[in-house]
C-alpha positions in Angstrom: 53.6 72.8 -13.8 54.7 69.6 -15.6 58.2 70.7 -14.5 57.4 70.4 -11.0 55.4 67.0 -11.8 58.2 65.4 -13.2 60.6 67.2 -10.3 58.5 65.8 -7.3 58.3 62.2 -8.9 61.0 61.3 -10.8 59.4 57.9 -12.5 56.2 60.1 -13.5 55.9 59.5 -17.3 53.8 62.2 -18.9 52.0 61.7 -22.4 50.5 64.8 -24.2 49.8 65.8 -27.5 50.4 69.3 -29.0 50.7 70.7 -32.4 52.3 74.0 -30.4 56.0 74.4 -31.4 55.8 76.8 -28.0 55.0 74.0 -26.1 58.0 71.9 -27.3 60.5 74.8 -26.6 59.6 74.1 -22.7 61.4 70.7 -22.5 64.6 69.2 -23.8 64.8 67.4 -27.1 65.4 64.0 -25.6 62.0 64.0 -23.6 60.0 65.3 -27.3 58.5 62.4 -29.7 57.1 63.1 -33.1 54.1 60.5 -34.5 53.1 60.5 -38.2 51.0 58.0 -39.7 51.8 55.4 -42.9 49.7 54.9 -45.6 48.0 51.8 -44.2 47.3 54.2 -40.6 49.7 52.4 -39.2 51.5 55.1 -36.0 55.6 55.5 -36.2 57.4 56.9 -33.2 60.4 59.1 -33.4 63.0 61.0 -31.1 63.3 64.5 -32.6 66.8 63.9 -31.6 66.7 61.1 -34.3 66.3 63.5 -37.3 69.6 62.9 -39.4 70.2 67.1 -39.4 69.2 67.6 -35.7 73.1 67.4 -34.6 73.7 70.7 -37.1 70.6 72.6 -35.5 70.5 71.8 -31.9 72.5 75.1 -31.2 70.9 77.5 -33.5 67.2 76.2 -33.1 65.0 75.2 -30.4 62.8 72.4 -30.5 59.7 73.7 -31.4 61.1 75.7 -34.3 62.9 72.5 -35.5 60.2 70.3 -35.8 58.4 72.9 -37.0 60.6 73.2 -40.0 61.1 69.2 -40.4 57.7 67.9 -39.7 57.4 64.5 -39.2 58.1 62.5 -42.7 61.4 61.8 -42.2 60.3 59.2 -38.9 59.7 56.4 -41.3 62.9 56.9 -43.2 64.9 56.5 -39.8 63.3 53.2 -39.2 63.9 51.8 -42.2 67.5 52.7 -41.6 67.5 51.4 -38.2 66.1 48.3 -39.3 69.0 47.8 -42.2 66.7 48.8 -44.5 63.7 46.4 -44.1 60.0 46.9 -44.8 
């Protein structure tokens, strides 16, 4: 159903929230974003794409089954690198 959503209008953005790695195994790892939560409660945003070891896994695992071996923790290291290593 989201599929066809997304198929019939093209600028549709869709936002849902899922702890299913079943659900994440319907779409492609570009569309997929992980959320995990600091210390303070502040929200960080990542691509799973992002993960430093997702280019050595993309062909062997799908998405689901990645992130459920990952988890989330390693969003706020990405940043940091991003950033040049800022706080």
């Amino acid at each position: 159903m989201i599929r066809k959503l997304m198929k019939n209008n093209p600028d549709l953005q869709i936002i849902a929230t899922s702890h299913s790695p079943y659900l994440l195994d319907h779409l492609k790892p570009e569309e997929i974003r992980l959320t995990t939560l600091d210390d303070k409660g502040c929200a960080h945003v990542g691509k799973l794409k992002d993960h430093p070891e997702f280019e050595k896994w993309k062909e062997t695992m799908r998405p689901g089954e990645f992130w459920s071996s990952v988890g989330e923790d390693w969003i706020r290291a990405v940043e940091k690198e991003q950033e040049g290593g800022a706080d």
